[in-house]
C-alpha positions as a Markdown table, in Angstrom:
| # | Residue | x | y | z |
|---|---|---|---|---|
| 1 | Unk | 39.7 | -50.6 | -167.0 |
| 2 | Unk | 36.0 | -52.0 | -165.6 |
| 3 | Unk | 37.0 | -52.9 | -162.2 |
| 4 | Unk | 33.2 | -53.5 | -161.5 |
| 5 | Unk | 33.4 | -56.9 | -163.7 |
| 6 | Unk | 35.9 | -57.9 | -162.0 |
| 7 | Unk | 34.7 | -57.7 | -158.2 |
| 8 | Unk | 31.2 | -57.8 | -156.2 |
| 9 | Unk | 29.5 | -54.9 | -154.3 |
| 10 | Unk | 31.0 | -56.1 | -151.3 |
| 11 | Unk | 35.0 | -56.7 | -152.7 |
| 12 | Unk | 34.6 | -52.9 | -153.5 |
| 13 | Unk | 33.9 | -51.4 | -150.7 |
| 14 | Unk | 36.7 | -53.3 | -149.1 |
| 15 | Unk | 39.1 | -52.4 | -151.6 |
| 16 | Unk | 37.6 | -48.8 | -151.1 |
| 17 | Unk | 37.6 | -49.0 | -147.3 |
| 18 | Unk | 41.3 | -50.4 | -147.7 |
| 19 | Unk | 41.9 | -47.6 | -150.1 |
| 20 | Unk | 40.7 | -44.8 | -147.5 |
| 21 | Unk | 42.9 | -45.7 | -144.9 |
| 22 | Unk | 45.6 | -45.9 | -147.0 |
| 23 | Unk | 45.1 | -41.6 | -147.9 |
| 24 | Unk | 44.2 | -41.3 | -144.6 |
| 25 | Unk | 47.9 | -42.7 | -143.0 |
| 26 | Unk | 49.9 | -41.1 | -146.0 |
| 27 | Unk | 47.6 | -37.6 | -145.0 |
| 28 | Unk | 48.7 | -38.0 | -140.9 |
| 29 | Unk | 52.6 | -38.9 | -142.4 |
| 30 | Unk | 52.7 | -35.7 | -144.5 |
| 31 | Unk | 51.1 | -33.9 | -141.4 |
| 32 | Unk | 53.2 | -35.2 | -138.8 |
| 33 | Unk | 56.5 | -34.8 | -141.4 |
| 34 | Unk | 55.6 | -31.1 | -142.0 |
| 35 | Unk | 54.1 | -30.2 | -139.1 |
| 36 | Unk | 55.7 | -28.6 | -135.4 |
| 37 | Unk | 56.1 | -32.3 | -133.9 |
| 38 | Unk | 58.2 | -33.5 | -136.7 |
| 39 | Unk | 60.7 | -30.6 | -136.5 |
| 40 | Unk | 63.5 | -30.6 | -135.0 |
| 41 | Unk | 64.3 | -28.5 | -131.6 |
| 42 | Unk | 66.8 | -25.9 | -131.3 |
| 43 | Unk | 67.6 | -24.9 | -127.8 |
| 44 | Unk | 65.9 | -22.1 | -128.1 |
| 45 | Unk | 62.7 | -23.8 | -128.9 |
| 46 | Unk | 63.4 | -25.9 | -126.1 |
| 47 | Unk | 63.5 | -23.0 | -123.8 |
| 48 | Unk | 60.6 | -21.2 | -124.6 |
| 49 | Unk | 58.7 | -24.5 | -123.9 |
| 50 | Unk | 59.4 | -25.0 | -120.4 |
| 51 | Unk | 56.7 | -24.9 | -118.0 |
| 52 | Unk | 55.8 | -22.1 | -115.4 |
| 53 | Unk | 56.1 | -23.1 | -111.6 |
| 54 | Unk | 52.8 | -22.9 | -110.0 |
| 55 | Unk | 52.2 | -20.4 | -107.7 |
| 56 | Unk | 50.8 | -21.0 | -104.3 |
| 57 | Unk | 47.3 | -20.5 | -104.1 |
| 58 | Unk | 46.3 | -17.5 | -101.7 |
| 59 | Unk | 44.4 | -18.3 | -98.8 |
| 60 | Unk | 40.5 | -18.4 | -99.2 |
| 61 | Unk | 39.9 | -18.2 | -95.6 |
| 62 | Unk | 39.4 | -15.1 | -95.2 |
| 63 | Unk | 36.6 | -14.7 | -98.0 |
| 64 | Unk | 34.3 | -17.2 | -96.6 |
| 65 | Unk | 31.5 | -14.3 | -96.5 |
| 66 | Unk | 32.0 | -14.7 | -100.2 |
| 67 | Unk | 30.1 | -17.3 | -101.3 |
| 68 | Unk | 27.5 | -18.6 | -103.7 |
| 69 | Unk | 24.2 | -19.2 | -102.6 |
């Protein structure tokens, strides 16, 4: 099949362009499908993933002598 009779330079690299994108959506669906954010959560999952509470930050007055020049 000559493809190249059948469209310009410039309808080919559109197709191609159009083409790219194409791999490049079904490549981030198979990623996306497979990967840890398409999964499903167990509980447990869930709570390993909480956050930390912050811990108040210690007072830097005292280490004012410490500083850069």
């Amino acid at each position: 099949m000559d493809v190249s009779g059948m469209f310009s330079d410039d309808q080919m690299a559109v197709i191609c362009c159009f083409g790219a994108l194409a791999v490049c959506g079904l490549v981030a669906a198979l990623s996306f499908h497979f990967g840890p954010a398409g999964r499903q959560q167990t509980p447990m999952d869930v709570a390993q993933n909480r956050t930390l509470p912050l811990q108040k930050r210690p007072d830097l007055g005292q280490h004012q002598d410490r500083r850069a020049a």
